[in-house]
C-alpha positions as CSV (number, residue, x, y, z in Angstrom):
1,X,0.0,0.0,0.0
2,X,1.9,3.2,-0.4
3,X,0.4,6.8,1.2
4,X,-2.1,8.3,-1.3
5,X,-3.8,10.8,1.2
6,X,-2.3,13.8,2.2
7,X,-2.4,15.6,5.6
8,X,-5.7,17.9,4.8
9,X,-7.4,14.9,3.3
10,X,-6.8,13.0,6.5
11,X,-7.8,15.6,8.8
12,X,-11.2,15.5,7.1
13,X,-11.6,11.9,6.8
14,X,-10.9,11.2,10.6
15,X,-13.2,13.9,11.6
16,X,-15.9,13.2,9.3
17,X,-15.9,9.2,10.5
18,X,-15.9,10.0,13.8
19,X,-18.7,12.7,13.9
20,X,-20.8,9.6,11.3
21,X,-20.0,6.8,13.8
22,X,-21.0,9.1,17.0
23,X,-24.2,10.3,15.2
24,X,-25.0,6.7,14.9
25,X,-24.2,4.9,18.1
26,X,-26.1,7.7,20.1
27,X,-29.2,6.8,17.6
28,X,-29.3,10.3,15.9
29,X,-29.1,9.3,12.2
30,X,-29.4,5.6,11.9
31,X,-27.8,2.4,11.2
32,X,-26.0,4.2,7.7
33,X,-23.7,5.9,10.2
34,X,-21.6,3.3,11.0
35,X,-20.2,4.2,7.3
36,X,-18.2,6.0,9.0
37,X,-15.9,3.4,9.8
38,X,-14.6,3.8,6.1
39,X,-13.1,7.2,6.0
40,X,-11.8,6.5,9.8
41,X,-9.7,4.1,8.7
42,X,-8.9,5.6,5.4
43,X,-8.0,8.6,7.2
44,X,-5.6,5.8,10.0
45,X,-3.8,4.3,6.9
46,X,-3.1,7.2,5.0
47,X,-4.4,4.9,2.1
48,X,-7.8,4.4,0.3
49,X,-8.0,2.6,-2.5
50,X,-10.4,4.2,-4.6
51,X,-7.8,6.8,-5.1
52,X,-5.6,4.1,-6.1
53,X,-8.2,2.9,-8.8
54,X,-9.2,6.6,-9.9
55,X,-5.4,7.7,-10.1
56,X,-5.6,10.0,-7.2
57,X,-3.1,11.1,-4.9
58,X,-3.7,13.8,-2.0
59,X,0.1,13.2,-0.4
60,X,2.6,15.6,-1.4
61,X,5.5,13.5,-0.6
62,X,6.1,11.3,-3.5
């Protein structure tokens, strides 16, 4: 796997999967929050692979 999402990217993904995955366990917008759990861990491993499919890359170290 090599690093295809940079800094900002991350900062956004973490945030966003945790706000989803609060909103859901508390009962506030259902069982779809728990998608969530996608961009958390994109955001953990720095990696997601639909960039790698679309040819995206969001890291400025090469």
């Amino acid at each position: 796997m090599q690093i295809n999402v940079g800094a900002i990217d991350k900062i956004i993904r973490v945030v966003a999967g945790i706000v989803l995955i609060a909103l859901a366990a508390i009962g506030t917008i259902g069982l779809w929050g728990w998608i969530g759990v996608v961009p958390l861990l994109t955001g953990l491993f720095n990696f997601c692979p639909l960039y790698s499919l679309l040819g995206i890359n969001t890291c400025k170290i090469s």
